[in-house]
C-alpha atoms as a printed R data frame, in Angstrom:
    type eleno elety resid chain resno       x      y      z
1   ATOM     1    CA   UNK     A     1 -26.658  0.981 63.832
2   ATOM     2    CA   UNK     A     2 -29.825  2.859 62.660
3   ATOM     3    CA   UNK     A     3 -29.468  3.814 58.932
4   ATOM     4    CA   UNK     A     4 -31.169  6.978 57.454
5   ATOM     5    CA   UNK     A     5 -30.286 10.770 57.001
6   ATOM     6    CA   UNK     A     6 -29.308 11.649 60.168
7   ATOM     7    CA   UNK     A     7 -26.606  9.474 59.641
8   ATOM     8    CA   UNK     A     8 -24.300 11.421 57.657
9   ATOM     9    CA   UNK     A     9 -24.304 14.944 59.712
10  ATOM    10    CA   UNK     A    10 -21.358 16.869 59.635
11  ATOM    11    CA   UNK     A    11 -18.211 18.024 58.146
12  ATOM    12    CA   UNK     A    12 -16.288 15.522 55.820
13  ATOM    13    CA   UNK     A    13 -13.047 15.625 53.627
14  ATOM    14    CA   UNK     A    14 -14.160 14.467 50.224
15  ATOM    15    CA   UNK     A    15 -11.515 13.049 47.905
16  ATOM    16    CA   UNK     A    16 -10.698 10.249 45.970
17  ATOM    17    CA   UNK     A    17  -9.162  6.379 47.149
18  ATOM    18    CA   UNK     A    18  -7.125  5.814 43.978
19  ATOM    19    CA   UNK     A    19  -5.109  7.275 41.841
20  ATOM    20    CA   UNK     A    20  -7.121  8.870 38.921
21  ATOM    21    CA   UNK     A    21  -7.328  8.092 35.255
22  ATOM    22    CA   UNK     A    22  -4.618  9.707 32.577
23  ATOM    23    CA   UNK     A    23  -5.984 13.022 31.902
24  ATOM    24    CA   UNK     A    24  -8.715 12.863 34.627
25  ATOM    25    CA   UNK     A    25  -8.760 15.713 37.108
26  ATOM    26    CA   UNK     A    26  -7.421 15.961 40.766
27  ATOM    27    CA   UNK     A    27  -9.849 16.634 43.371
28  ATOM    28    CA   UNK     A    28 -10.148 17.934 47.228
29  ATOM    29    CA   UNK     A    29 -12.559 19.295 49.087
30  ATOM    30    CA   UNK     A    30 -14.795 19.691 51.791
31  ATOM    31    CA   UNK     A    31 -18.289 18.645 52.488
32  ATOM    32    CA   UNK     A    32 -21.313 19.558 55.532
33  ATOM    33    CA   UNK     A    33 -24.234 17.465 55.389
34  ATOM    34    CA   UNK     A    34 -27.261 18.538 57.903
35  ATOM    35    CA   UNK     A    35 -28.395 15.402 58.821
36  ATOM    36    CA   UNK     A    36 -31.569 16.088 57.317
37  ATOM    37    CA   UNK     A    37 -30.849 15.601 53.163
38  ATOM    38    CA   UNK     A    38 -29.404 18.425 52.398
39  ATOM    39    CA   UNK     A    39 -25.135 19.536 51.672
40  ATOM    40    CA   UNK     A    40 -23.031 22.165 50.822
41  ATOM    41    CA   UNK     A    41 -19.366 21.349 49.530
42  ATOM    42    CA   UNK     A    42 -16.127 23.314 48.418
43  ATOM    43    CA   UNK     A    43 -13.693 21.443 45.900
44  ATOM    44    CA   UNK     A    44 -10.788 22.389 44.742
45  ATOM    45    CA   UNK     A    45 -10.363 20.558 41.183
46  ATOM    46    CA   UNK     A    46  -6.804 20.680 39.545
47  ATOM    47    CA   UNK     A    47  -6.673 19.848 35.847
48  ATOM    48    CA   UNK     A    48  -5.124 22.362 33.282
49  ATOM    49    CA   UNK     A    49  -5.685 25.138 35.851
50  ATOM    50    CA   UNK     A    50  -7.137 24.927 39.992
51  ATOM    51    CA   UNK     A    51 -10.540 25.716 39.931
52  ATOM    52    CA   UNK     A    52 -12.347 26.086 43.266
53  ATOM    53    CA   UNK     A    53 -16.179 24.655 42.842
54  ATOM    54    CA   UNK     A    54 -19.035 25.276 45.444
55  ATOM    55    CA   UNK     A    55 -21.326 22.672 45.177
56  ATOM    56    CA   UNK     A    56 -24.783 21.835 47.171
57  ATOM    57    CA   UNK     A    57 -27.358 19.204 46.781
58  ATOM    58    CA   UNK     A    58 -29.571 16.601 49.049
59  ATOM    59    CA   UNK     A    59 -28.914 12.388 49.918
60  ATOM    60    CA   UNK     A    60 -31.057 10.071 50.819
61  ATOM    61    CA   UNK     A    61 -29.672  7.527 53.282
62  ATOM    62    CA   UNK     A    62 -31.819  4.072 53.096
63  ATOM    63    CA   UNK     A    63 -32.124  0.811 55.740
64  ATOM    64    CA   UNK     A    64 -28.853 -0.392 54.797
65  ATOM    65    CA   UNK     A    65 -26.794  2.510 54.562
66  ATOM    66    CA   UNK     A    66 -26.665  3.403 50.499
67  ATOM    67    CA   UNK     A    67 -26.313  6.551 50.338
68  ATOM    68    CA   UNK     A    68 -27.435  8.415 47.057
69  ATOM    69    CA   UNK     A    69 -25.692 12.096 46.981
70  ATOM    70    CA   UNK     A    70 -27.319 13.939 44.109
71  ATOM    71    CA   UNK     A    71 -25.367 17.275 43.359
72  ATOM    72    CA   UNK     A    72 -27.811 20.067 41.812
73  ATOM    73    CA   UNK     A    73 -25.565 22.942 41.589
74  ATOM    74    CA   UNK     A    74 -23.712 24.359 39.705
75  ATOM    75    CA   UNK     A    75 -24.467 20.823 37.626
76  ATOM    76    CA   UNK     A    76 -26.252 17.713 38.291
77  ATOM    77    CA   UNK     A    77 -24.368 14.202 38.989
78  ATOM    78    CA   UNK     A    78 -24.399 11.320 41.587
79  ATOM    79    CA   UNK     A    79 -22.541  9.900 43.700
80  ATOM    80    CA   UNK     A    80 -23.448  6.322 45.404
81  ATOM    81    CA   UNK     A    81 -21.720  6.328 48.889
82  ATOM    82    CA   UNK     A    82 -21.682  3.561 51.820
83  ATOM    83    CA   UNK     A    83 -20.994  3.962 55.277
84  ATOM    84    CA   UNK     A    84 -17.930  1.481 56.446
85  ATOM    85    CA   UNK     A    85 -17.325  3.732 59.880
86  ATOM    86    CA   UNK     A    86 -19.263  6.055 61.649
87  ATOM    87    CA   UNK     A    87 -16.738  8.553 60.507
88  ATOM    88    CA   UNK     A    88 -16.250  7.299 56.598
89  ATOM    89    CA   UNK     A    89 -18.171  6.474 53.314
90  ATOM    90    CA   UNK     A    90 -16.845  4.804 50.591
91  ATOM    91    CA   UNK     A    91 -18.403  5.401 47.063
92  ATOM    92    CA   UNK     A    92 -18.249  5.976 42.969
93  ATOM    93    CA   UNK     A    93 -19.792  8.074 40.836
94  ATOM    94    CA   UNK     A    94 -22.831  6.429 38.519
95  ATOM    95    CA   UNK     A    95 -23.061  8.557 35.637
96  ATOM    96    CA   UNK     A    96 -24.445  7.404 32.498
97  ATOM    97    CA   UNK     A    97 -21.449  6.963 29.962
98  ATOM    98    CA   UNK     A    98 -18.862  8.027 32.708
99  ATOM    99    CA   UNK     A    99 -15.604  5.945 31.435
100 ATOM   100    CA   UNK     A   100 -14.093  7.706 34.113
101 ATOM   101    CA   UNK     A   101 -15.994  6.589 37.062
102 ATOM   102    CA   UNK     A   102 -15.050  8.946 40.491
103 ATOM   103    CA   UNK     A   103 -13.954  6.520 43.115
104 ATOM   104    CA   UNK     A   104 -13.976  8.274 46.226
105 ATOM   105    CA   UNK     A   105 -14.016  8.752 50.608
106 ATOM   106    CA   UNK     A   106 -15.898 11.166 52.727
107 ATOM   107    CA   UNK     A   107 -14.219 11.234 56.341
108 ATOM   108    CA   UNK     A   108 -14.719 13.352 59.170
């Protein structure tokens, strides 16, 4: 398998693979990556209230699959996400001082 943008190209559920922290928020969503570094994304966040959040950002896919997903709107944060299908990714957020790290799945 050839590893670099075009790669992850297409329409993914993002959410998370465990059960979150006391007090952290829930999360669900939808993501569309071009192929080409760039994404748009729709979450819907429930913590004291739902909030729906459109996000967008780029990724960078290198030779052995890491994938960094760097959201620039409406905030900035990262994500490091690896392919284990050609139809999921697997990854955490990597925030500086996040106690709370993200642990989450993309899947088409």
């Amino acid at each position: 398998m050839t590893f670099n943008n075009s790669l992850f190209d297409g329409t993914y559920r993002l959410g998370p693979i465990s059960l979150p922290q006391p007090d952290a928020d829930i999360s669900q969503g939808y993501l569309a990556a071009d192929g080409s570094g760039t994404f748009t994304a729709t979450e819907d966040v429930l913590g004291s209230d739902l909030l729906s959040v459109d996000l967008s950002g780029n990724y960078s896919v290198d030779g052995s699959g890491r994938t960094l997903l760097t959201v620039t709107n409406p905030e900035s944060f990262q994500y490091v996400m690896y392919p284990v299908s050609s139809s999921r990714f697997i990854g955490m957020s990597i925030e500086t001082g996040d106690n709370l790290a993200y642990l989450g799945s993309l899947d088409k």
